[in-house]
N, C-alpha and C positions, 0 to 999 in steps of 0.2 A: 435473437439469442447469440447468432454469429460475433454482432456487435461488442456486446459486454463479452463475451469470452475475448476475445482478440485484445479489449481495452485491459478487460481487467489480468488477462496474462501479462500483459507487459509491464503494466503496472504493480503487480506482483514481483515479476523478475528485475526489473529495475530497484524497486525498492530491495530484496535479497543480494544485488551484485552490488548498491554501493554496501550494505554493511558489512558483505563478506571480503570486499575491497579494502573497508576500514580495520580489517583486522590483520590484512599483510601490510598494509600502508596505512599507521595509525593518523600521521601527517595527513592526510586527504579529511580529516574530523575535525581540527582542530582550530582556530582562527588564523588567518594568514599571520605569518612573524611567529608566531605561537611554536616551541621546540613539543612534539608529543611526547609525551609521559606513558606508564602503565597504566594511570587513569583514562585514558582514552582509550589504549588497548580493550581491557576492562568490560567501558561503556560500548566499545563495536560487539563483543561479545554478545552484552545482554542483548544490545539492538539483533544480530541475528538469531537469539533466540530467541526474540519472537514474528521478525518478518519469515525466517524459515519454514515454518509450521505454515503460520499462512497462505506462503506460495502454495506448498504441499496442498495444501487441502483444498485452495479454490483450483489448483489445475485436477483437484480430482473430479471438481465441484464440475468443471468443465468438461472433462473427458467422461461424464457420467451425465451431460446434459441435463443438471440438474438445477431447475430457473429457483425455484425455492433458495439453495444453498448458494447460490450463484449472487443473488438479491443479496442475503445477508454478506456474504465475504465481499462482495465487491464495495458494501456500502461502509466496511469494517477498513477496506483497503482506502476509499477514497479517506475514512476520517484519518487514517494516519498521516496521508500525504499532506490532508491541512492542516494537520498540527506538526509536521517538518515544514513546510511553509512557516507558521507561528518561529520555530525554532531560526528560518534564515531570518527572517524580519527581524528577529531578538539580535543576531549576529549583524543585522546591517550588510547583509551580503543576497546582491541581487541575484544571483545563480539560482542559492539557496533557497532562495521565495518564490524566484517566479518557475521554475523548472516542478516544485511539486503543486505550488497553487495551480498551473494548469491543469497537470493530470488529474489533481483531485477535482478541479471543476469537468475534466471530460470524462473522469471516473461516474460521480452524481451525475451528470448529465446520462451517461448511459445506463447506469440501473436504474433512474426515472421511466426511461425506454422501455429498457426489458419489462420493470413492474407493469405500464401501461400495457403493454403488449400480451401478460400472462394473467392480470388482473387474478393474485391470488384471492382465494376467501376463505375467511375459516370455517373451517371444519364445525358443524352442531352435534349436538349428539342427540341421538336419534333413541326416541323411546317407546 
């Protein structure tokens, strides 16, 4: 449990500080050469309103040692990071690619972990 908490906090906070960075520093979003616009402004917006929530909820998910919610947001966290991977690949920009393609692979690699390790089941109902 230590594990995926520790991965997926920072992977949660990482993803929350660049977009709340992209919103003082729209230039950090944009392709190199590229002057930023309000549209980029805009788009860091949306971006932190929805990595913010996120963070929120799996550090609660965390601090509440909760391997059910933990499992889902961290496996929620990692799909984001590969589809910002998808998005540096699009841009041709190896920062971009290889910086979330990791985390998202050591993201899934550790809710893999934690699920093995909690072995949820569901619930029947009982009559």
């Amino acid at each position: 449990m230590w594990l995926a908490s520790v991965v997926t906090a920072i992977d949660v906070l990482v993803a929350t500080g660049f977009t709340v960075a992209a919103i003082f520093r729209p230039e950090v979003v944009v392709p190199p050469g590229s002057v930023p616009t309000q549209a980029a402004l805009l788009l860091a917006m949306y971006a932190a309103a929805r990595t913010i929530p996120l963070a929120l909820f799996a550090l609660g998910a965390i601090y509440k040692q909760s391997a059910p919610a933990l499992l889902m947001l961290g496996a929620l966290a990692g799909v984001m990071q590969l589809l910002d991977a998808g998005i540096g690949l699009f841009q041709h920009d190896p920062g971009k690619f290889c910086g979330p393609l990791f985390i998202a692979v050591l993201q899934f690699f550790v809710v893999y972990l934690l699920y093995k390790s909690v072995r949820i089941t569901p619930q029947t109902k009982r009559g």
